[in-house]
C-alpha positions as CSV (number, residue, x, y, z in Angstrom):
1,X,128.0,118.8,71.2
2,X,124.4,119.3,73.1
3,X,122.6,115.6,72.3
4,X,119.4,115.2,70.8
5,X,116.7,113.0,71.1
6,X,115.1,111.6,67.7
7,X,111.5,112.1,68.6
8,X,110.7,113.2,71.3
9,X,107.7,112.4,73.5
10,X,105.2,114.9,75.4
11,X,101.8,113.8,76.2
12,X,98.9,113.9,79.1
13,X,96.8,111.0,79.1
14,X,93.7,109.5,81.6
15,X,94.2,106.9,84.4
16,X,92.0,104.6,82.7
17,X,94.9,104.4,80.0
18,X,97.6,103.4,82.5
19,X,97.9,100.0,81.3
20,X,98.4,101.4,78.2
21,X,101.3,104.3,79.2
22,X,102.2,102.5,82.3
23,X,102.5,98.9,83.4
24,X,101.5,99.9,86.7
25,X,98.0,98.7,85.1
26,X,99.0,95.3,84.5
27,X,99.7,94.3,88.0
28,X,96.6,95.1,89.7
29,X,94.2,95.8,86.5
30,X,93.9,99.0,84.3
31,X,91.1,100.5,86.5
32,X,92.7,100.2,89.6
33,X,93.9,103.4,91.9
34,X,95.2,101.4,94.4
35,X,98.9,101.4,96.1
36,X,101.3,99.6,93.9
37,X,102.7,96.7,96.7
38,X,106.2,96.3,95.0
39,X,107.2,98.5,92.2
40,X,110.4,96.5,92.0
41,X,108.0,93.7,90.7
42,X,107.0,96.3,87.8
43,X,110.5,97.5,87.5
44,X,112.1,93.6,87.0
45,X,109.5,92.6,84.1
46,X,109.8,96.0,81.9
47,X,113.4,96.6,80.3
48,X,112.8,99.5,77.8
49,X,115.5,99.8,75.2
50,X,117.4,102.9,76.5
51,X,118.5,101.3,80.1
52,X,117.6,100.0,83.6
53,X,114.7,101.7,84.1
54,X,113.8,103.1,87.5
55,X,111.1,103.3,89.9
56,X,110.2,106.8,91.7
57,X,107.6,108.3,94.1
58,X,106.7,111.9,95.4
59,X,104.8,111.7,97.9
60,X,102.5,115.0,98.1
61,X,101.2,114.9,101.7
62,X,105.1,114.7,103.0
63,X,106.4,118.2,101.5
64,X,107.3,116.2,97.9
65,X,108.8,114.3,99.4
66,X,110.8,111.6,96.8
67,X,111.8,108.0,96.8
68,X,114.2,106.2,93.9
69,X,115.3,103.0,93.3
70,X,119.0,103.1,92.8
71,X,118.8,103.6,89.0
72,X,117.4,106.8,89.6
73,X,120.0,107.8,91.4
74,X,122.1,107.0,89.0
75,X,120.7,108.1,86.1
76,X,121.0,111.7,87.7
77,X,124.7,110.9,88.9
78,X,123.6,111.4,92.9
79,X,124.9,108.7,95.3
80,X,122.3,106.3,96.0
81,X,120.7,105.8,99.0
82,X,121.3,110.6,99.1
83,X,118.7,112.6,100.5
84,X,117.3,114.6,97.5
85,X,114.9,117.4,97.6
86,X,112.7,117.9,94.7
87,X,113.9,121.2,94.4
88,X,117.5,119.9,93.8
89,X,116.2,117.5,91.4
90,X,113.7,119.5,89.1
91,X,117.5,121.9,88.8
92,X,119.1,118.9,86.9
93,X,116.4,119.3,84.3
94,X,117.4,121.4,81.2
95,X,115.2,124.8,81.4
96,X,112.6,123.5,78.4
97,X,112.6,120.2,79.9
98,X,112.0,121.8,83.3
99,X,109.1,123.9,82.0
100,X,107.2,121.0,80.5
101,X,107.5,118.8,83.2
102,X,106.5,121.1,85.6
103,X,103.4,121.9,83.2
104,X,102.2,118.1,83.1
105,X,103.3,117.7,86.8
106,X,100.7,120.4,87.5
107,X,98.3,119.4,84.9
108,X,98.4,115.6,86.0
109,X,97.8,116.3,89.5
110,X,94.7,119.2,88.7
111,X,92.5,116.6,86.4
112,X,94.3,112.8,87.9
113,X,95.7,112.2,84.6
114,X,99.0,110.8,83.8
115,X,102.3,111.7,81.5
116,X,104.9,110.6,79.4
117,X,107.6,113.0,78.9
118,X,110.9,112.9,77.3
119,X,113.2,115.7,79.0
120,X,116.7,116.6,78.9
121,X,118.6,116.4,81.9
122,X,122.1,117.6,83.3
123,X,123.5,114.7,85.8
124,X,125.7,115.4,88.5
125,X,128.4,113.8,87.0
126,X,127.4,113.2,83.8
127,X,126.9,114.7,80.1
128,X,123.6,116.4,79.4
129,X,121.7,113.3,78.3
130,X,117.7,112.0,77.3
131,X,115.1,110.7,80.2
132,X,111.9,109.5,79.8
133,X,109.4,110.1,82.6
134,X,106.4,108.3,83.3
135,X,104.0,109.1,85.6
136,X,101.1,108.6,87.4
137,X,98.8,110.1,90.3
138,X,98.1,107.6,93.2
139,X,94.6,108.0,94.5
140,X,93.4,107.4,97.9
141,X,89.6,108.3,98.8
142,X,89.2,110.5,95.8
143,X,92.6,112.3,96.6
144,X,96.0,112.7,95.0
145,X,98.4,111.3,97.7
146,X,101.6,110.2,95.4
147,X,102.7,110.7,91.7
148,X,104.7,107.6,90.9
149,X,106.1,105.8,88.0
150,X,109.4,104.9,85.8
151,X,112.5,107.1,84.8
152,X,115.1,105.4,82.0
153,X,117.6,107.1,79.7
154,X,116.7,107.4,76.6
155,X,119.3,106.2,73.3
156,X,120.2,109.7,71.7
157,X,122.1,110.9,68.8
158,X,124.6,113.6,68.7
């Protein structure tokens, strides 16, 4: 049986929100663009109620290129400490959940605004289960460099 989530979640919203959408704001101050120094920090003091979350970066000057904190890894079944390509990645991601990420992706990095997306993914060695992403475009000298944020599995009924 194919799970589903209870409500799920789908929204864009402004950088000067992140505190709001994204504790990345509470470590440096919700109108801050600057470099987070130790996600782990962020990661240690936020323990949603679906799981461990996860930290995440993809860094847009290196060819999308990604870092993950090991529970990213394993919440998409790869070994930790693999070399993933986006590509790879964005192909665990149901089709509907693939389309609307890559939707906010685009839209997030086009007008600096951040996301909160629940999507359906297919683990490596896993059942097809519930994610939420977070994210949010790091800005040096008025440019998108990074999106960054959280990834945790969501509880599900099915």
């Amino acid at each position: 049986m194919k799970p589903t989530h209870p409500l799920p979640v789908h929204h864009s919203w402004p950088l000067y929100e992140r505190a709001r959408y994204f504790e990345l704001g509470q470590l440096h101050g919700p109108d801050t663009l600057d470099a987070v120094a130790d996600m782990a920090d962020l990661v240690a003091n936020d323990r949603p109620a679906g799981g461990q979350p996860g930290w995440w970066e993809c860094d847009l000057t290196d060819n999308n290129r990604l870092s993950w904190s090991n529970e990213v890894y394993d919440i998409f079944g790869l070994p930790r400490g693999a070399a993933v390509t986006r590509a790879e990645t964005v192909a665990l991601y149901e089709e509907g959940s693939r389309a609307a990420m890559e939707k906010l992706r685009a839209y997030a990095i086009r007008h600096r605004r951040g996301f909160t997306l629940d999507v359906e993914i297919k683990p490596v060695t896993a059942e097809p289960r519930w994610m939420r992403l977070i994210a949010a475009p790091l800005c040096i000298d008025d440019q998108i460099v990074k999106l960054q944020g959280l990834k945790f599995l969501m509880p599900t009924r099915g």
